[in-house]
mmCIF file of the C-alpha atoms, coordinates in Angstrom:
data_MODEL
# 
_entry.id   MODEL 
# 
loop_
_atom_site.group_PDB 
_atom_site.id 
_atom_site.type_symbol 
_atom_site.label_atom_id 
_atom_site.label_alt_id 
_atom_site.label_comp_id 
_atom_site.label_asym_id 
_atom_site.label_entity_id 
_atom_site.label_seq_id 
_atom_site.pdbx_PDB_ins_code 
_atom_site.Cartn_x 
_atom_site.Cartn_y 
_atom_site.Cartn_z 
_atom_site.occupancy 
_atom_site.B_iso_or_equiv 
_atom_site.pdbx_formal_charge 
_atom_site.auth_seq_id 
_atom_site.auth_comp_id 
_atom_site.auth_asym_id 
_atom_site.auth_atom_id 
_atom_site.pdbx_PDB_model_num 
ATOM 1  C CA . UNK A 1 1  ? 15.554  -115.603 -126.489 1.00 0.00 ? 1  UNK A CA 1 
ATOM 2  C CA . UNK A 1 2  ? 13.691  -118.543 -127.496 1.00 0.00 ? 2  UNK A CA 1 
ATOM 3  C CA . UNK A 1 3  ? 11.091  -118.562 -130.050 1.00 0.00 ? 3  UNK A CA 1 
ATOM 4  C CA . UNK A 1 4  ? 7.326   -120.144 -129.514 1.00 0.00 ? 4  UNK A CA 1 
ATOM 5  C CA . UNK A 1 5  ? 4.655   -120.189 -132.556 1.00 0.00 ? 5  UNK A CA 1 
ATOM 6  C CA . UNK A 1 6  ? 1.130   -119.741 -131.975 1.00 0.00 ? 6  UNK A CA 1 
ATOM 7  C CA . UNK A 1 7  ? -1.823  -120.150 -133.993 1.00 0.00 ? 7  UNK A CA 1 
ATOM 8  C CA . UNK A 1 8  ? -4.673  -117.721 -133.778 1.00 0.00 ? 8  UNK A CA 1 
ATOM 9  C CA . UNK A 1 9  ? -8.355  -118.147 -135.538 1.00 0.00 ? 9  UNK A CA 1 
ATOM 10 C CA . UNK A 1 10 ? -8.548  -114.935 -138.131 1.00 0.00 ? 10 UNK A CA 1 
ATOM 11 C CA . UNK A 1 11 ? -10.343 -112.898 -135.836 1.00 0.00 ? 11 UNK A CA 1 
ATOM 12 C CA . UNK A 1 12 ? -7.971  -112.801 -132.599 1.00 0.00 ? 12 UNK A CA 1 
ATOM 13 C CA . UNK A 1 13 ? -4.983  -112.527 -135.255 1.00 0.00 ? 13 UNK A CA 1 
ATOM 14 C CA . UNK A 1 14 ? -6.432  -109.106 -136.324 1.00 0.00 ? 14 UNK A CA 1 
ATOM 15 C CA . UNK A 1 15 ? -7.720  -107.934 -133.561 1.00 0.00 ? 15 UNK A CA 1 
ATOM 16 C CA . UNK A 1 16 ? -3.617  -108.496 -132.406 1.00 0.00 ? 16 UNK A CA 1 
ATOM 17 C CA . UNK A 1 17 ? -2.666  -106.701 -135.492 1.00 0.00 ? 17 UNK A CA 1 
ATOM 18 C CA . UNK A 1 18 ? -5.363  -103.674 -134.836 1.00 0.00 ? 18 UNK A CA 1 
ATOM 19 C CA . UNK A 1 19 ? -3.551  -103.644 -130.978 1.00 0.00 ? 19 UNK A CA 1 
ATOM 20 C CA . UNK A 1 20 ? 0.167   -103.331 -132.622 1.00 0.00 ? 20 UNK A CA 1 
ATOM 21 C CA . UNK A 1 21 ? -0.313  -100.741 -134.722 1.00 0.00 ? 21 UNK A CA 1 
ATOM 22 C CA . UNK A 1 22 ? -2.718  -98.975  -132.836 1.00 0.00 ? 22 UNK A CA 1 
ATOM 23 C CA . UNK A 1 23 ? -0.825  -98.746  -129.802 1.00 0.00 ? 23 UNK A CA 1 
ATOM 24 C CA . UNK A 1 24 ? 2.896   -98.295  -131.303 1.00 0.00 ? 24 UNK A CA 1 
ATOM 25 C CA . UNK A 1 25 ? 4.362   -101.845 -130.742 1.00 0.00 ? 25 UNK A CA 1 
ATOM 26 C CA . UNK A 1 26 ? 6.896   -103.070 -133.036 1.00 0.00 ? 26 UNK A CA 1 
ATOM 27 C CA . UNK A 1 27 ? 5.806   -106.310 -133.254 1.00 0.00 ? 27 UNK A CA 1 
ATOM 28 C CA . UNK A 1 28 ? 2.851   -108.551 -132.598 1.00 0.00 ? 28 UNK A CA 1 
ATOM 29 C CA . UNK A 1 29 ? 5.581   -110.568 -130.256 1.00 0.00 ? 29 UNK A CA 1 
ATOM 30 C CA . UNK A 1 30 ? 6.051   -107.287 -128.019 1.00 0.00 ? 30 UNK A CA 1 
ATOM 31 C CA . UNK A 1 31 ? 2.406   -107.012 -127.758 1.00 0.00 ? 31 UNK A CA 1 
ATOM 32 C CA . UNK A 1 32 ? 2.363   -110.664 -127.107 1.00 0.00 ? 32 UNK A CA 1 
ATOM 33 C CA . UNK A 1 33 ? 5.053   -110.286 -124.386 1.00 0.00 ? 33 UNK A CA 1 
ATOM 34 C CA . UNK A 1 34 ? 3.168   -107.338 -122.518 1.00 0.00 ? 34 UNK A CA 1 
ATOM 35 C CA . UNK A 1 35 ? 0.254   -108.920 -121.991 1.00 0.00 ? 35 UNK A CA 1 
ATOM 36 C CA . UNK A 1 36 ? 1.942   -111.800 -120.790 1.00 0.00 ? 36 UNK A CA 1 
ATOM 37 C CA . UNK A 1 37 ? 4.101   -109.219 -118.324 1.00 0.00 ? 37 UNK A CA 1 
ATOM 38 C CA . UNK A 1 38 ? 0.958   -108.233 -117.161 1.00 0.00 ? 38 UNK A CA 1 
ATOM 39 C CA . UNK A 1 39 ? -0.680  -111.179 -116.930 1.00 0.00 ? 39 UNK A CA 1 
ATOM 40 C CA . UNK A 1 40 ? 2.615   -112.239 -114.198 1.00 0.00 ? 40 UNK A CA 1 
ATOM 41 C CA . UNK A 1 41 ? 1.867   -109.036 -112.700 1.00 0.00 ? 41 UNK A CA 1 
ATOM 42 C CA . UNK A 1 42 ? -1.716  -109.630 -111.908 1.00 0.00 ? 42 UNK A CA 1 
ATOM 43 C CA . UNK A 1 43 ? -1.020  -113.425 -110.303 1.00 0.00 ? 43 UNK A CA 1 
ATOM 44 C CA . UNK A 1 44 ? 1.596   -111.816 -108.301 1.00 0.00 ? 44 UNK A CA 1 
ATOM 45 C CA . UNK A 1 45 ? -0.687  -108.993 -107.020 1.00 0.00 ? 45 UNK A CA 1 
ATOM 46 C CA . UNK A 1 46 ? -3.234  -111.764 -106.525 1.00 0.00 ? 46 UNK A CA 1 
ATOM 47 C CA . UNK A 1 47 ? -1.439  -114.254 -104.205 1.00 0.00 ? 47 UNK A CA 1 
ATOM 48 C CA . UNK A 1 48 ? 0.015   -110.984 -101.870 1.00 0.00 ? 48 UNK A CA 1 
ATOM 49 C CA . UNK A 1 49 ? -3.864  -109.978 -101.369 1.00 0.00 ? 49 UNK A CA 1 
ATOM 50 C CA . UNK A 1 50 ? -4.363  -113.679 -100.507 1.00 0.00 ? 50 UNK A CA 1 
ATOM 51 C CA . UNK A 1 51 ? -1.404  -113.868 -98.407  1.00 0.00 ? 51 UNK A CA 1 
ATOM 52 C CA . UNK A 1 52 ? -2.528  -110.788 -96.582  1.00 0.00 ? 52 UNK A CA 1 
ATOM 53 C CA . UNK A 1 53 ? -5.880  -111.988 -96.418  1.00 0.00 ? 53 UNK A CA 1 
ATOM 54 C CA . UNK A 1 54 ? -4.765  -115.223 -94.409  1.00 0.00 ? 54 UNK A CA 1 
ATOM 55 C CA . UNK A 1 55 ? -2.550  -113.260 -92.150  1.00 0.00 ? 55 UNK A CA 1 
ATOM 56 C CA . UNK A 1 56 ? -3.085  -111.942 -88.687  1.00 0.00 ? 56 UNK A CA 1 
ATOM 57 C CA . UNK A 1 57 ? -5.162  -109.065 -88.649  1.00 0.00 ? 57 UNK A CA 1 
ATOM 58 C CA . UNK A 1 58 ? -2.387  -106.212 -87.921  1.00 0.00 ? 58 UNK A CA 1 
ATOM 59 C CA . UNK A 1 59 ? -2.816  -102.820 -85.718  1.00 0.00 ? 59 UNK A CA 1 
ATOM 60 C CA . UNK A 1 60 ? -5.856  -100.318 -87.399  1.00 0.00 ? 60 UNK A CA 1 
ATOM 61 C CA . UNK A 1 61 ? -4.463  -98.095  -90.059  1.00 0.00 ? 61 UNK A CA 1 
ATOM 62 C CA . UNK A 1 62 ? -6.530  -95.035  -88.496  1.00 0.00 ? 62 UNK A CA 1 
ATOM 63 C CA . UNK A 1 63 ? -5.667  -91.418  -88.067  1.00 0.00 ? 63 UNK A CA 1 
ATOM 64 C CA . UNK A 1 64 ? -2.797  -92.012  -85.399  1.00 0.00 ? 64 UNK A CA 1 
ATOM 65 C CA . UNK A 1 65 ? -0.827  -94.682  -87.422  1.00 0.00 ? 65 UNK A CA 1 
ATOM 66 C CA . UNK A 1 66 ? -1.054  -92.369  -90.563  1.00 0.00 ? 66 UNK A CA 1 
ATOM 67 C CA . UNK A 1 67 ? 0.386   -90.148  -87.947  1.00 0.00 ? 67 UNK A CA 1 
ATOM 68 C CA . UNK A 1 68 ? 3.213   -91.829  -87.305  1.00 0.00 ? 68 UNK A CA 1 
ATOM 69 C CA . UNK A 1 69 ? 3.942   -92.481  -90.371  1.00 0.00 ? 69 UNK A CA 1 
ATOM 70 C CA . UNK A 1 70 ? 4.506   -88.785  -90.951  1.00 0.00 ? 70 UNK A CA 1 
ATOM 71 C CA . UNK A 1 71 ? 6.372   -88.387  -88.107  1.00 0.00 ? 71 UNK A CA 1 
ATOM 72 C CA . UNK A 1 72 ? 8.487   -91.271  -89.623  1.00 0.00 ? 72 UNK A CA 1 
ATOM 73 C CA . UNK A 1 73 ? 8.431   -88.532  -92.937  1.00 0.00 ? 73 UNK A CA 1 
ATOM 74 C CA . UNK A 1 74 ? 9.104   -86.201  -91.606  1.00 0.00 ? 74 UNK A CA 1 
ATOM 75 C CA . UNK A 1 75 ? 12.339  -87.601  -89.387  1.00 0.00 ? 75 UNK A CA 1 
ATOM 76 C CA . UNK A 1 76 ? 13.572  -89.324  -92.159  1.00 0.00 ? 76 UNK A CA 1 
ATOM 77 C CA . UNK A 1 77 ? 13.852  -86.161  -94.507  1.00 0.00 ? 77 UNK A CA 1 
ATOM 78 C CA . UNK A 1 78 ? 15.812  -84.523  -91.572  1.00 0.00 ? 78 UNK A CA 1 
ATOM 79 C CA . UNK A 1 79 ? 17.904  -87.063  -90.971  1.00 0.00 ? 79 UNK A CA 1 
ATOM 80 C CA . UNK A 1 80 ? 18.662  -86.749  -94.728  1.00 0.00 ? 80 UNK A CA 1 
ATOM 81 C CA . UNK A 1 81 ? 19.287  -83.185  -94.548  1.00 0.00 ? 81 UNK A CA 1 
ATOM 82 C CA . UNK A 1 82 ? 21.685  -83.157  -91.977  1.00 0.00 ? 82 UNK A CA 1 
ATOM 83 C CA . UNK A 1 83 ? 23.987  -85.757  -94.146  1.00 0.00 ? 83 UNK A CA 1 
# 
């Protein structure tokens, strides 16, 4: 694991000392670390909405497609039964 410092004015360092002990980290680096996780999370989430955005529109998801998706359900869990 490499190692990267940081410097924070006096108010963001305690407000990152108020998060770790607050909400049970270890470490100010594992609190560091989630938010970064999240932050990769977020951009991820945000360029499949704007991939889906640019795409062709697809079939309307109304009653008779959530339909067949139970049917699909459904079929599936009996196929699984019978194994």
């Amino acid at each position: 694991m490499s190692t990267m410092n940081i410097s924070l004015p006096d108010a963001l360092k305690s407000f990152v000392d108020e998060q770790v002990s607050q909400r049970g980290y270890g470490t100010s680096s594992e609190y560091v670390r989630e938010l970064i996780r999240k932050d990769q999370d977020r951009l991820q989430l945000r360029n499949l909405m704007l991939a889906g955005a640019a795409s062709a529109p697809a079939a309307p998801a109304d009653s008779s497609y959530f339909e067949g998706l139970r049917d699909r359900v459904r079929n599936a869990g009996k196929s699984a039964a019978k194994a």
